[in-house]
N, C-alpha and C positions, 0 to 999 in steps of 0.2 A: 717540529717547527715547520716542514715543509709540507705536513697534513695540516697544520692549522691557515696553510697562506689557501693554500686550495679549498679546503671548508669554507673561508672568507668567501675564496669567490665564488662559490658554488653557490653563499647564501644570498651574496649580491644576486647572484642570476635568479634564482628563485622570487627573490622578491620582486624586483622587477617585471619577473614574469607575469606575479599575481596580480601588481596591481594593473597592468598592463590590460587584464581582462574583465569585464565587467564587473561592476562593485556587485550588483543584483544575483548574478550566478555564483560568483564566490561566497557570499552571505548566505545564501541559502542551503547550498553543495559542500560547504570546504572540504566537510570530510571524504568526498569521491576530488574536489577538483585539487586540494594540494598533493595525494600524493600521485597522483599523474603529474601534476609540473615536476615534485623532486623526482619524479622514477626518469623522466624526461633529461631532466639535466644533467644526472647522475648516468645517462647512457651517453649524453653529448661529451660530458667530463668536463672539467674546470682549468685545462690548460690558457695560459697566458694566451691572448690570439685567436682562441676558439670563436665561430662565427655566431652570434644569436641568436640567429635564423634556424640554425639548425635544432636548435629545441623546439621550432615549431614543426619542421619536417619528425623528428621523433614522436610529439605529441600526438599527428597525424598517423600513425604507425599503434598507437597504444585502444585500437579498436574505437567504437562509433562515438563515446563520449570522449575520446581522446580527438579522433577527427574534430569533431566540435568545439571543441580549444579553439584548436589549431586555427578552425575558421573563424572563429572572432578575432586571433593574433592576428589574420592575414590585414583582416577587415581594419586593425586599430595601425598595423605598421602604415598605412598609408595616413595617417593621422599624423600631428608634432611629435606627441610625446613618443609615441608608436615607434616614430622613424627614428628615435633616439635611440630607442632601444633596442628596435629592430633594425638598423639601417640599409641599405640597399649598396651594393658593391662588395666590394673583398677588401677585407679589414687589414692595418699594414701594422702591426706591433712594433714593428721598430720602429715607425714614424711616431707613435703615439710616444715611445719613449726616448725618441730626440727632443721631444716637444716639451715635456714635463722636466727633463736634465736639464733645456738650456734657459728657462728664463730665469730672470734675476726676481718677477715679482710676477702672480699670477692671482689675478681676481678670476672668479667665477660669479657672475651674474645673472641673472633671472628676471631680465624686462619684462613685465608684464603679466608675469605669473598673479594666479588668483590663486592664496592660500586659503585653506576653510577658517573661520573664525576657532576659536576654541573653546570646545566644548560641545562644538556641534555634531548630531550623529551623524556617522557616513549617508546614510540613508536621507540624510537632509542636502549631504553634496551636494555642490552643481557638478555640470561636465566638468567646466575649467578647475575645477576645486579638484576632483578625481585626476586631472591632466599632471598636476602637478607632481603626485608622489614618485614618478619615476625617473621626471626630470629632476627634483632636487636629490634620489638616489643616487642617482647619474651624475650630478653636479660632485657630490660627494666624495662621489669614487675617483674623479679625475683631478679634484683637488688632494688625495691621499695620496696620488700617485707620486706626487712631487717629492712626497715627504722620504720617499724608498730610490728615485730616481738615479740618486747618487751617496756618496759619504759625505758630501760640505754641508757646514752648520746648517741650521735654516731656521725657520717659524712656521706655523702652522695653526691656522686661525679658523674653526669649523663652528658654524652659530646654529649647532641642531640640527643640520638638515639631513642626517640620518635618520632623523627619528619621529619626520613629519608623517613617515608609512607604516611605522610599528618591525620598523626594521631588524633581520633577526643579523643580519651583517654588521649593525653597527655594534654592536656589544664584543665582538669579534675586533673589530676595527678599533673601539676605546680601547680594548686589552691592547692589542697591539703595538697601537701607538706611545700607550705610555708607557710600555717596556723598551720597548724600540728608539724611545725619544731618548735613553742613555744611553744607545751603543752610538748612536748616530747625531748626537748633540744636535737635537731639534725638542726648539721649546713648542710644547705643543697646547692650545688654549682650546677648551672646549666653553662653548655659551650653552646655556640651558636655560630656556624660559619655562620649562616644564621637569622641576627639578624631581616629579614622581618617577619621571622613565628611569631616573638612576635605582630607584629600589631593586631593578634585577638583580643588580652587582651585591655577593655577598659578602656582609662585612666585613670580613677580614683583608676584605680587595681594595674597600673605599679610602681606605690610610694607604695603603700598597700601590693603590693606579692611582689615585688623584694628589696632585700636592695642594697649592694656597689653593683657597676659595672666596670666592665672591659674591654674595647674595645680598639679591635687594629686595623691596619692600615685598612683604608677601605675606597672608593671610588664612585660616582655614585650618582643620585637623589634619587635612590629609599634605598641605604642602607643608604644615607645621611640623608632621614627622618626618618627612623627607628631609629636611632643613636640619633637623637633629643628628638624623647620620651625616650629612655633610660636613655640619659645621662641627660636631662632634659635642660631648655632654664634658668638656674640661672646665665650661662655663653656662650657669643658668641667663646668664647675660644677655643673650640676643634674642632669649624668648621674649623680651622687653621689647630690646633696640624693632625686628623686623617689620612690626605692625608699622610703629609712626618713623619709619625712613621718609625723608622728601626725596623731591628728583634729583636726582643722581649720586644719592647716598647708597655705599653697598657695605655690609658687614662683612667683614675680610676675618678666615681661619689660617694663618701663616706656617710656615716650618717651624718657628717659634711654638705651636701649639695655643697660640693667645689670639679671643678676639676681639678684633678692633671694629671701630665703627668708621670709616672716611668718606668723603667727599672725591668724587670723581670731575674734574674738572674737564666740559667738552665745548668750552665756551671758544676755543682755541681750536679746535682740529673738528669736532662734526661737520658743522656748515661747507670748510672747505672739503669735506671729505665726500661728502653727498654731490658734490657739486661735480667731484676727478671722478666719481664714480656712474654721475649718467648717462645712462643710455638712449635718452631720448637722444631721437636724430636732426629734432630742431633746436638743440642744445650742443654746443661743442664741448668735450669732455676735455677737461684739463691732466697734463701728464701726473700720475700718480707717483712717480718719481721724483719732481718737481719736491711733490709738496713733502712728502715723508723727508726728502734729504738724500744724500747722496746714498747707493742702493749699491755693496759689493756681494 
């Protein structure tokens, strides 16, 4: 158990790292530039608190194309996404896990972020498209935190953003979670608009980590088979229902083993939800406490 939390994080930092460095040298290099990042990270080691930085100082140490890393890491820390993941100062662990124990409700948001469309190849990225994958890693990882923070019930609400970078931490992180969500009574909701990432997981795992499911309209061989192991073969039924879904109809696989087809109803809670939740600064964001209901 306490090699698989340290692998987590190990795989967290490595990704990060990657994307951290130009799309063009890791596409063309991988096979000299990833195992310099793991030999790199794996000399820093994956303790709680470890500084980020210092896989770039290692990287710099791993001879001339290891320096060369390094100088593109130095070059992008001074960047947003960069400083996120490189940041500047001395990093305080225990402040970080005052912070995730003590709130009652913790959004993570992403003003302004430019996601790539989907389907688009890396190589067609823009910058801000590339900026992204480490901030919503990073987003990721600090809304996880919460969920370990302490023992009180909780929820845990994650819409993908593992798996906007091809993350090898998140499949670490789904195991986790959903073993961890019964010692720890935390309901844990994973969204997937892209429900081929789940093929990693082998099937024996999909009945075992995942419970109810939710899938809406969707079309295609390939999200067609994806859809099968989800929803599972107990019923030929929803290879009907998934094509013609309207908006907000999702076909639901319960504990019950039965599926159903429903209606989602957000006529009532998106608008105000969109509303507590923006970040625009010529908009006042409404208390998200307010609107959910009283929050213990």
């Amino acid at each position: 158990d306490v090699r698989r939390r340290a692998s987590e994080r190990s795989n967290l930092a490595i990704d990060m790292t990657m994307a951290c460095l130009p799309w063009s040298v890791v596409e063309h290099d991988r096979g000299t530039v990833a195992p310099l990042v793991e030999a790199a990270v794996a000399e820093v080691g994956s303790g709680f608190g470890v500084h980020s930085r210092e896989i770039i100082d290692a990287l710099a140490r791993q001879g001339d194309r290891g320096k060369e890393l390094a100088g593109y890491l130095k070059a992008r820390a001074n960047l947003g996404d960069g400083n996120l993941v490189f940041p500047a100062g001395d990093i305080d662990p225990d402040a970080m896990t005052a912070l995730t124990a003590s709130a009652a409700l913790t959004v993570v948001t992403t003003p302004g972020l430019s996601v790539p469309p989907a389907g688009m190849p890396r190589s067609a990225w823009s910058r801000e498209h590339h900026e992204s994958v480490p901030i919503l890693l990073g987003a990721s990882r600090f809304a996880a935190l919460s969920i370990w923070a302490d023992r009180q019930p909780k929820g845990h609400f994650d819409d993908e953003l593992g798996l906007s970078g091809g993350s090898a931490s998140f499949g670490s992180f789904l195991t986790r979670a959903s073993l961890d969500s019964r010692k720890f009574g935390a309901s844990i909701w994973f969204a997937f608009q892209t429900m081929t990432a789940l093929d990693a997981l082998p099937n024996d795992e999909i009945d075992s980590l995942l419970g109810p499911r939710f899938v809406g309209r969707t079309s295609g061989r390939t999200a067609d088979a994806a859809a099968a192991r989800i929803l599972g073969e107990s019923s030929g039924a929803w290879r009907a229902m998934l094509p013609d879904l309207r908006d907000g109809e999702m076909v639901t696989y319960g504990w019950d083993r039965k599926v159903r087809c429903v209606q989602v109803d957000q006529a009532w809670w998106r608008p105000a939800l969109r509303q507590a939740l923006d970040t625009t600064a010529s908009v006042p964001a409404r208390r998200v406490d307010g609107l959910l209901g009283a929050l213990r």
